[in-house]
N, C-alpha and C positions, 0 to 999 in steps of 0.2 A: 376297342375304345381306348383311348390317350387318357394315362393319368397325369397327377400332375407335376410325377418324375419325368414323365416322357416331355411335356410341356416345356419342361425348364429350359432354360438356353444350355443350363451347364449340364441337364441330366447326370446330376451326382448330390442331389440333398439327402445327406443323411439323417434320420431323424433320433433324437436324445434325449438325456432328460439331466437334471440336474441333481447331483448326489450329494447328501451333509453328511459330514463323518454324526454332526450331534443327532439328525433321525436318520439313521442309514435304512435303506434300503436292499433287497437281496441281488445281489448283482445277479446271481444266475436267473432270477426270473426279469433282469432287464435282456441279459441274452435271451433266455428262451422268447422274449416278447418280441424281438426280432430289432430290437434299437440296437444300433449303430456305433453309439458314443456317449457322450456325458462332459459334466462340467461337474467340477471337485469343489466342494465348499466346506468351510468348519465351523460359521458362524453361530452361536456367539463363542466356540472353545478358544483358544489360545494357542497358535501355532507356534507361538514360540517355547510355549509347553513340548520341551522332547518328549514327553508320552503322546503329545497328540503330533507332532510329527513323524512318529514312529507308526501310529495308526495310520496316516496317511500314507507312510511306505506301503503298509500290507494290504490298504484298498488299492494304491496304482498295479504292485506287483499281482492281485487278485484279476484284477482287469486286464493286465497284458497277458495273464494265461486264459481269459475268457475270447479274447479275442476283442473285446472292447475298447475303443478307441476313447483317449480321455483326453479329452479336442483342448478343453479352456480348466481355467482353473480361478475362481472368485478370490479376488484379494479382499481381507476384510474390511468393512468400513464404520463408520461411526467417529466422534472427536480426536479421540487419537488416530486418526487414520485420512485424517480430512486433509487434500490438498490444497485447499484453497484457505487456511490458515491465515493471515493477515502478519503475524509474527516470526519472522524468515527461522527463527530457532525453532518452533514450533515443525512449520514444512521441514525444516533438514532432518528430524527425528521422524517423519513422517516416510521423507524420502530411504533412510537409512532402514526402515521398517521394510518400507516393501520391495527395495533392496534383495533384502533376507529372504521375500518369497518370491519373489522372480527368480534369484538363484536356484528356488526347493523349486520351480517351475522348469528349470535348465535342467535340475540332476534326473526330476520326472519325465523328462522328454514332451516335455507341455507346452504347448507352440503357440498357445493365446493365454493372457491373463487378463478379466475385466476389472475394472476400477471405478467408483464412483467419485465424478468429481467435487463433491464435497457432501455435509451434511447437514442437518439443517436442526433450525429453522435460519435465511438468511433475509435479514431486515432489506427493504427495496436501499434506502440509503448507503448499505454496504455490498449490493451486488457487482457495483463495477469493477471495485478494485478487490472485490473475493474472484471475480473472474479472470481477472489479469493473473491476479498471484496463484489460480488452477490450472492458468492454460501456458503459464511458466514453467510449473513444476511437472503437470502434464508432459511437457517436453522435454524436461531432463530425465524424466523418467521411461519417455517411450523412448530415447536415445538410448540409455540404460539397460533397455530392455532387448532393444535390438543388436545388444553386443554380447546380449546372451542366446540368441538364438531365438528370442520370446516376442509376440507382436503385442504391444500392450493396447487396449479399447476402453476406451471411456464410454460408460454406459450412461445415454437419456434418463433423466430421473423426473419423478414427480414435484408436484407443490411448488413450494419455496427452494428447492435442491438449485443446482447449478445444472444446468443440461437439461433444461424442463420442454425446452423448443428446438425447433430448426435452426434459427437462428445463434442462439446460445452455443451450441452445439458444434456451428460452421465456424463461430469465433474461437473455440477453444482448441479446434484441431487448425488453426489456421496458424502458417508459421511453423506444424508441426508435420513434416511429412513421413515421420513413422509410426502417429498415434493413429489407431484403425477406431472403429464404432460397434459399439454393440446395441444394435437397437432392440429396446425393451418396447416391445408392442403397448404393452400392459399400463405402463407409464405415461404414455404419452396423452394431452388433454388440449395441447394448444395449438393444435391441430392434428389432423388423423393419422394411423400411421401410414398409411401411401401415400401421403402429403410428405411425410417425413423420408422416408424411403425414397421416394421420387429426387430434394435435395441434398440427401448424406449418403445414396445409393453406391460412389465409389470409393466411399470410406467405410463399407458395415464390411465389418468381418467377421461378425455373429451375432446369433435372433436371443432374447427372453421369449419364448411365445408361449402364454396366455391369457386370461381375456380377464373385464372389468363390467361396471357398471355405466361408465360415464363421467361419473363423476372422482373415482380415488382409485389405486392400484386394489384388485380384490387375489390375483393369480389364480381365476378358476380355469378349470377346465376350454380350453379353446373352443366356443360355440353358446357357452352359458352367459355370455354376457352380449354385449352391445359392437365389438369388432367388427367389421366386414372381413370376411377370412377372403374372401375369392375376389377382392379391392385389392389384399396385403400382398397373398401370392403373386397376385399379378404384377403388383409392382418390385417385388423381391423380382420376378423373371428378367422384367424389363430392364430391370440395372445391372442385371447381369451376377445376381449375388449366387455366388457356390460354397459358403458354408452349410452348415447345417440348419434346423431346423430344432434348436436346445427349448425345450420344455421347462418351464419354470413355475411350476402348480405346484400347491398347500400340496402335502402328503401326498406324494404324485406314486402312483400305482402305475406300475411298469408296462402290463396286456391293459386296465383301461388306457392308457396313454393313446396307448400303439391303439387300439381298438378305434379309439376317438379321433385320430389320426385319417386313419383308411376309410373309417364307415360316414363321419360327417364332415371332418372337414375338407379330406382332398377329393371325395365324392360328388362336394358343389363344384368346384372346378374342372370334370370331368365334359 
């Protein structure tokens, strides 16, 4: 019987999880759980704290003796970190920031950085020209990125954020042909994500996956909320997408991941 590795067009989804240095996690029990890979995060620390970049050395160098692939790396986000600033001084202090971790993503050997394109709350009155001045900086920064070796992805966000739709989404990477997509399952509310996956399918170059309520991001468990998982894959197949499969759940437990993985959700796809 055909899982839904064999399925894939790429037959190569690795499946991961996402790692905060602030609640880590035991790396050997994400190897012993048979995950693949990971995404490096620090939020809320301060990366430009050399103690917590220094921490971050000894989780990458931990993980490249495990044999753990450390695919993506989260740039932090929040007002100071917002591209889509209004005040060109503002964005150059923005730009110059994650600069700094695109580089720590080069010296890491880290070949995707996600980015939110901005933060919220944003008034309807200012969303046109917060979207210009995202999908501006977006691209000098995914330029930026690409001269370090790094694919930078704007990740879909919720509510009021910038990247809330399909739509939004296609404007922002438009004009920008080295910013990739990270589609966050989880986020998305303005239509589903195989709706979204189906139009930004040859721009995602990596998943958030899991689930919700319906109504607001919740990151449970992939099967506990309201998603159609056997809709999502199917459209991740169809576009041809061969990254990974990054898990992005509240206090994500390494063997439940993997467990929840194999027994319910790639189980309905079989």
């Amino acid at each position: 019987m055909k899982t839904a590795k064999d399925k894939n067009s790429q037959n190569s989804w690795k499946i991961g999880t996402s790692y905060s240095l602030a609640n880590p996690i035991d790396l050997n029990a994400v190897k012993e759980a048979g995950q693949e890979c990971m995404e490096l995060t620090w939020q809320p620390l301060d990366i430009m704290d050399p103690e917590v970049k220094s921490a971050c050395d000894q989780v990458v160098r931990q993980a490249a003796e495990l044999g753990i692939e450390i695919w993506s790396l989260h740039i932090p986000f929040g007002t100071e970190w917002d591209p889509s600033q209004e005040d060109p001084s503002i964005r150059e202090r923005v730009v110059s920031k994650v600069h700094t971790v695109l580089s720590y993503a080069q010296e890491w050997g880290i070949r995707t950085a996600v980015f939110h394109p901005s933060w919220e709350p944003i008034a309807p009155d200012e969303r046109a020209k917060r979207l210009e001045a995202a999908r501006i900086t977006l691209g000098l920064l995914s330029r930026d990125a690409a001269g370090l070796g790094v694919r930078l992805a704007a990740e879909c966000l919720p509510r009021t954020c910038l990247g809330h739709s399909a739509d939004e989404m296609e404007y922002l990477v438009s004009g920008n042909p080295e910013l990739g997509v990270c589609c966050d399952v989880n986020h998305l509310f303005k239509e589903s994500p195989q709706q979204f996956i189906e139009r930004l399918g040859h721009r995602i170059v990596t998943t958030h996956i899991s689930d919700n309520d319906g109504t607001d991001e919740k990151h449970w468990l992939p099967g506990d909320g309201i998603i159609q998982w056997d809709a999502v894959l199917e459209a991740l197949r169809k576009v041809g997408y061969g990254g990974p499969i990054m898990h992005e759940v509240r206090r994500p437990n390494p063997h439940e991941l993997m467990d929840n993985w194999k027994n319910r959700i790639e189980a309905k796809v079989r």
